[in-house]
N, CA, C and O atoms as CSV, one atom per row, in Angstrom:
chain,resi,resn,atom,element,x,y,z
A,1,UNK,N,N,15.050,12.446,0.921
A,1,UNK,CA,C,14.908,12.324,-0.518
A,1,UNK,C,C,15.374,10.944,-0.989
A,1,UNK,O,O,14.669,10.143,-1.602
A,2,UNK,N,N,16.628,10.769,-0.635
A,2,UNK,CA,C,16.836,8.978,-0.926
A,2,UNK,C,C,16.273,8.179,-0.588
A,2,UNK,O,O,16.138,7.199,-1.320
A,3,UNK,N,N,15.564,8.233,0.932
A,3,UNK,CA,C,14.025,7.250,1.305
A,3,UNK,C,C,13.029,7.129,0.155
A,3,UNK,O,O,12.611,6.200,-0.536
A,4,UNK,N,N,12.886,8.020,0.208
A,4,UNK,CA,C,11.340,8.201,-1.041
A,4,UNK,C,C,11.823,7.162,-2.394
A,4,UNK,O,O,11.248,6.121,-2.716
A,5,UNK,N,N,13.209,7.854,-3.163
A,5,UNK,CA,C,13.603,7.421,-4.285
A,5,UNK,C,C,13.488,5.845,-4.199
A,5,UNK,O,O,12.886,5.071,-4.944
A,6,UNK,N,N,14.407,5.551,-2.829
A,6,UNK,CA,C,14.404,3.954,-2.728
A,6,UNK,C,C,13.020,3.526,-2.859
A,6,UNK,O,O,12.599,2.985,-3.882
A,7,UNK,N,N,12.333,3.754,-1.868
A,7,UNK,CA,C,10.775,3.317,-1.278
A,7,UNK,C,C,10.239,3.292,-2.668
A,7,UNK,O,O,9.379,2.419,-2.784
A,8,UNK,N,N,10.401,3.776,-3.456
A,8,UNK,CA,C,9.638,4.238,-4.853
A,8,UNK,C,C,10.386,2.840,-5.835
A,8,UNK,O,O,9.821,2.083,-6.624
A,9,UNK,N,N,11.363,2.870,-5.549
A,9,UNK,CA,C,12.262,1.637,-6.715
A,9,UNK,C,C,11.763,0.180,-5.961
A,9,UNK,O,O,11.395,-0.877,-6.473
A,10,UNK,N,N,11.890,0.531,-4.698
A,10,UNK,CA,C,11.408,-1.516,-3.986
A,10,UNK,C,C,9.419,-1.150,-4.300
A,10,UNK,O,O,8.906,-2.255,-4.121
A,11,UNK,N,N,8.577,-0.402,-4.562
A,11,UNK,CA,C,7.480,-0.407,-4.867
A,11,UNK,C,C,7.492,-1.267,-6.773
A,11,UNK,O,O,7.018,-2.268,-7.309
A,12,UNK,N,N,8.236,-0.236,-7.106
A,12,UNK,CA,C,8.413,-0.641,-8.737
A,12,UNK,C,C,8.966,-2.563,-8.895
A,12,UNK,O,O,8.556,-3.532,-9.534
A,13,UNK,N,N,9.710,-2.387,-8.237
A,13,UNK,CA,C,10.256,-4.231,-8.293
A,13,UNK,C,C,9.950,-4.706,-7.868
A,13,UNK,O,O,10.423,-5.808,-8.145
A,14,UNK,N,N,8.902,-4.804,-6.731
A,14,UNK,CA,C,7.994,-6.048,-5.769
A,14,UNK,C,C,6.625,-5.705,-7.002
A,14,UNK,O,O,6.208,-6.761,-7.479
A,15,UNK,N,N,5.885,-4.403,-7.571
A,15,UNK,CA,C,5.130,-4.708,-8.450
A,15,UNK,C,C,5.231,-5.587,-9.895
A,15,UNK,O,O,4.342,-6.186,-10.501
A,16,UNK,N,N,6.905,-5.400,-10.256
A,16,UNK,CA,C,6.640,-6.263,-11.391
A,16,UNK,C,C,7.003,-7.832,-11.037
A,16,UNK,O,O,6.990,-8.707,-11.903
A,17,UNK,N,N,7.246,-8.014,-10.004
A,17,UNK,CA,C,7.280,-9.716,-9.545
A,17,UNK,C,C,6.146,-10.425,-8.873
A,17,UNK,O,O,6.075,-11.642,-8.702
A,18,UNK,N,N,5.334,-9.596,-8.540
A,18,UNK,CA,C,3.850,-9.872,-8.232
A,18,UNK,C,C,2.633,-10.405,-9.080
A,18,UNK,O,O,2.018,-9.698,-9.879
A,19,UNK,N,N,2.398,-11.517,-8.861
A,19,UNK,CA,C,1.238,-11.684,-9.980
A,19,UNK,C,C,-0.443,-10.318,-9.772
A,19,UNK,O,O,-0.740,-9.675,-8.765
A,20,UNK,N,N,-0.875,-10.330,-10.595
A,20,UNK,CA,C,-2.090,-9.267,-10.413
A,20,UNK,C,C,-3.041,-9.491,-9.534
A,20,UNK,O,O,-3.503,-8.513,-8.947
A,21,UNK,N,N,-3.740,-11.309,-9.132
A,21,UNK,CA,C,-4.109,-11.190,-7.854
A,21,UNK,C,C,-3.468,-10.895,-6.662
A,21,UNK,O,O,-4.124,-10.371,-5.762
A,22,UNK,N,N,-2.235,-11.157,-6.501
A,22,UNK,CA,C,-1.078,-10.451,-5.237
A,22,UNK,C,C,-1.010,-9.365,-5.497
A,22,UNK,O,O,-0.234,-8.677,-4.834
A,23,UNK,N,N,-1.575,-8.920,-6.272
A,23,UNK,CA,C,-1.089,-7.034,-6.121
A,23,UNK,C,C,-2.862,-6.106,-6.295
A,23,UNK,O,O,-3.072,-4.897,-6.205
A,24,UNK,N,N,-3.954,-7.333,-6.582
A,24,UNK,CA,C,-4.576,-6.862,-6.163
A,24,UNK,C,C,-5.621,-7.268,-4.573
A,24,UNK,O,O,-6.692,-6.872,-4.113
A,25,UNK,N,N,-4.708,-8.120,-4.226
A,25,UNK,CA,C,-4.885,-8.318,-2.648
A,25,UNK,C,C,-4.153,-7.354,-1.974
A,25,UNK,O,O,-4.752,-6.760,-1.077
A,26,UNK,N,N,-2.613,-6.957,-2.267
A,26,UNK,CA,C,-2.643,-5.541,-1.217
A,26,UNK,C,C,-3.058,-4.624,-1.884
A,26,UNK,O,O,-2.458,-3.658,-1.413
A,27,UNK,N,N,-3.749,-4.233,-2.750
A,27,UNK,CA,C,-4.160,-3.140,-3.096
A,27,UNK,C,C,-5.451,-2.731,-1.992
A,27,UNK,O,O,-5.651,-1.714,-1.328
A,28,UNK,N,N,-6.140,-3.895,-2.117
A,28,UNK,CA,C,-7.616,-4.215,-1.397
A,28,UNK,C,C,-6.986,-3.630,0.625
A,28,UNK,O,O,-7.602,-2.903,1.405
A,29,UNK,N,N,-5.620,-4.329,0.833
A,29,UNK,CA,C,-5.596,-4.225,2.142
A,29,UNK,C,C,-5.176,-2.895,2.594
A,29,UNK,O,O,-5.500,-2.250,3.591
A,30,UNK,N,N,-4.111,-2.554,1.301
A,30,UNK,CA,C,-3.971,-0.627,1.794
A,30,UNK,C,C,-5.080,-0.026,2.339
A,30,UNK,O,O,-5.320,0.380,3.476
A,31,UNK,N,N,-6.126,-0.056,0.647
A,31,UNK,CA,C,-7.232,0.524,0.707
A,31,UNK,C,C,-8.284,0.445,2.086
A,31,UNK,O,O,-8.755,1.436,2.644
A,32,UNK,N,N,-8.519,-0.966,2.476
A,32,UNK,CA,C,-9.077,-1.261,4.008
A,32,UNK,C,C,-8.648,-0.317,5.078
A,32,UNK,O,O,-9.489,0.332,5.700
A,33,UNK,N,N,-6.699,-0.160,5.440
A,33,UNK,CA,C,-6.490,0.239,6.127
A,33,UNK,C,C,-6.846,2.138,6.230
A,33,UNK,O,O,-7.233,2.921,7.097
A,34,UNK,N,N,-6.510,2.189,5.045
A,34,UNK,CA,C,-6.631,3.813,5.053
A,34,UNK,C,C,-7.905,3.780,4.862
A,34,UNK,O,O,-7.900,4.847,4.249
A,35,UNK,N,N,-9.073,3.463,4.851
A,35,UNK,CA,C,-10.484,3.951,5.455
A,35,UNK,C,C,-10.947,3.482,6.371
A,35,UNK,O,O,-12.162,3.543,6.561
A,36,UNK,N,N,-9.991,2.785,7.331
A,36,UNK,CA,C,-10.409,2.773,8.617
A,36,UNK,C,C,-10.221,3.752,9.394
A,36,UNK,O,O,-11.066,3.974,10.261
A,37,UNK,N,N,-8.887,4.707,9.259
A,37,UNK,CA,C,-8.189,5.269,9.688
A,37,UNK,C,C,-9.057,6.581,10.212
A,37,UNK,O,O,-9.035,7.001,11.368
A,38,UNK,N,N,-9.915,7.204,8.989
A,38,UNK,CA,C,-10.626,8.148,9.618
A,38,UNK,C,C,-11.969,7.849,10.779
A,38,UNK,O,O,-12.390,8.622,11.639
A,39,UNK,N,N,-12.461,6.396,10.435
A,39,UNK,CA,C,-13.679,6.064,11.356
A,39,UNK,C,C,-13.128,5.748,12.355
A,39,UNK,O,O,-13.843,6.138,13.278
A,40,UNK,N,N,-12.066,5.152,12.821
A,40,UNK,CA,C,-11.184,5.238,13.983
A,40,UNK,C,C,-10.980,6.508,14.574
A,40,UNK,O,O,-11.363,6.551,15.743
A,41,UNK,N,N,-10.486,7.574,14.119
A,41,UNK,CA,C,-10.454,8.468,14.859
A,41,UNK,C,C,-11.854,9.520,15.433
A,41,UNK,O,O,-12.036,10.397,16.277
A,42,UNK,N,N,-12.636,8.796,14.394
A,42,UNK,CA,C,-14.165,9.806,14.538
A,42,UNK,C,C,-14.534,8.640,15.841
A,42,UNK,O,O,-15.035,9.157,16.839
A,43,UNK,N,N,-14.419,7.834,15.865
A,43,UNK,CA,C,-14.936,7.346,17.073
A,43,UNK,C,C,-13.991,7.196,18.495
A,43,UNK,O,O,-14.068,6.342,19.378
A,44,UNK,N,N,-13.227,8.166,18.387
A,44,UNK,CA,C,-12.110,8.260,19.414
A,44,UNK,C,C,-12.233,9.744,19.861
A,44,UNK,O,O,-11.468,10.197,20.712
C-alpha cells in the first residue's frame, strides 16, 4: 500500500515538472510498450 501511495506521489511530481511535449513523449512510449506486449506473446 505505501508502494502504490508513493509510486502515485513521484507520478504526480515528475507530471507537474514536465513540459507537455515530455509528457506527451512518454505517454506515446508507455502506450507503444503495452501494445506490444500482447503481439509479443501471440507470436510466442
Amino acid at each position: 500500500m505505501i508502494g502504490i501511495l508513493f509510486s502515485v506521489a513521484l507520478v504526480v511530481v515528475i507530471g507537474n515538472r514536465m513540459s507537455t511535449d515530455a509528457m506527451a513523449v512518454v505517454v506515446g512510449v508507455g502506450c507503444g510498450v503495452l501494445a506490444s506486449i500482447p503481439t509479443s506473446l501471440l507470436m510466442i
